[in-house]
C-alpha positions in Angstrom: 78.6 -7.1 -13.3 82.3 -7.5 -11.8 80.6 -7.1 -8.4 78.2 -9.6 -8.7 80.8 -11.8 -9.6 83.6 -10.8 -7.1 80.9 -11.0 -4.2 80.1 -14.7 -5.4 83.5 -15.6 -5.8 83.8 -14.1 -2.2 81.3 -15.9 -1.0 82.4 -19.6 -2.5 85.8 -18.7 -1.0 84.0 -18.5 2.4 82.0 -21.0 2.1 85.2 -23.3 1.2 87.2 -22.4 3.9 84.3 -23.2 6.4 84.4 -26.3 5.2 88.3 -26.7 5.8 87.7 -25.6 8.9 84.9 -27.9 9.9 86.4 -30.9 8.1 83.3 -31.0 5.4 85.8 -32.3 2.6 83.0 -34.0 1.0 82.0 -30.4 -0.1 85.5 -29.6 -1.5 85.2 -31.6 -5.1 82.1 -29.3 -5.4 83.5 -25.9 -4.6 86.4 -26.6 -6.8 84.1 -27.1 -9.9 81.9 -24.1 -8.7 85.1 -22.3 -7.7 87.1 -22.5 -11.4 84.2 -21.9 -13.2 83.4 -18.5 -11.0 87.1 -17.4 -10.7 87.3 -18.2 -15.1 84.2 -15.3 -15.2 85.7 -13.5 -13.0 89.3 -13.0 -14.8 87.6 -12.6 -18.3 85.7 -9.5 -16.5 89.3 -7.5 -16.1 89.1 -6.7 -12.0 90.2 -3.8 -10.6 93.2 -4.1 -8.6 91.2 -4.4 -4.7 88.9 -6.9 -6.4 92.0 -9.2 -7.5 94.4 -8.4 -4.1 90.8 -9.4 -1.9 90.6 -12.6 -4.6 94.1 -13.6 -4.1 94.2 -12.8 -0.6 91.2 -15.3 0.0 92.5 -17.8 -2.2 95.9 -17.8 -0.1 93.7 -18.3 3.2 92.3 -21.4 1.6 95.6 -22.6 0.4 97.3 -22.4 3.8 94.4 -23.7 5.4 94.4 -27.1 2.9 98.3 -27.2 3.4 97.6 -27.1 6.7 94.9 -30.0 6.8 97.3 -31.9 4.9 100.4 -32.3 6.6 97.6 -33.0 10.0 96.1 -35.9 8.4 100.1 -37.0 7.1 100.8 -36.9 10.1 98.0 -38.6 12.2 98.6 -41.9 9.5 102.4 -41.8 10.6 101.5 -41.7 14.2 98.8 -44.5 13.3 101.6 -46.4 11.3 104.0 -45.9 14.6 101.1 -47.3 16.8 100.2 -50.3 14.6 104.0 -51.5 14.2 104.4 -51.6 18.0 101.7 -53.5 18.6 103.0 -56.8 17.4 106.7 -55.7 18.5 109.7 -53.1 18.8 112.8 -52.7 16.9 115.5 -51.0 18.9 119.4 -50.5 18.4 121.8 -52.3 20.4 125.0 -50.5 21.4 127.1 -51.7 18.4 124.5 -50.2 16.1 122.3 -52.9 14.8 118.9 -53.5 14.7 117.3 -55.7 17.2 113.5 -56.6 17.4 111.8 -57.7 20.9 108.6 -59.6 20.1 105.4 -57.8 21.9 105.0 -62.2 23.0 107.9 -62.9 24.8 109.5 -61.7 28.6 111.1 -58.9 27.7 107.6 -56.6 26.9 105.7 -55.3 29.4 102.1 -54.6 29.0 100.9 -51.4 31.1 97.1 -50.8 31.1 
């Protein structure tokens, strides 16, 4: 019984990290249900001790993978933020220190194509 349950919990784990990979994150609301419903059977079944390590060893993978995914999507919507404020203008500091915006309208922008 423990590995039936270990090889699907194995399995899930797989199949949710190819979907981290592959950017399927409609699929991960899915696998999370599926996934704490498996991992619940698979605690109340006692493990060994290479069933758990291989569980939590999996689980890590997936965690570092979704951290990962994460801070590149926080940081593509910066960027994206960066890119969108420029476009009507840019705030620069003159040599005393303050804050100066140049209009993206007036002489002192250049457009470049």
């Amino acid at each position: 019984m423990t590995d039936r349950i270990t090889s699907r919990c194995e399995n899930l784990l797989k199949e949710e990290w190819t979907a981290l990979r592959t950017g399927d994150f409609e699929k991960l609301p899915g696998l999370t249900a599926r996934k704490d419903a498996l991992i619940t059977e698979f605690i109340q079944l006692a493990p060994n001790g290479a069933a758990l390590a291989r569980m939590t060893w999996l689980m890590d993978r997936n965690g570092k993978l979704l951290a990962a995914r994460c801070a590149g999507i926080r940081a593509a919507a910066v960027r994206l933020a960066e890119t969108r404020s420029v476009k009507d203008g840019l705030s620069l500091y003159t040599q005393s220190g303050q804050k100066e915006r140049i209009d993206a309208s007036g002489p002192l922008m250049e457009r470049r194509a």
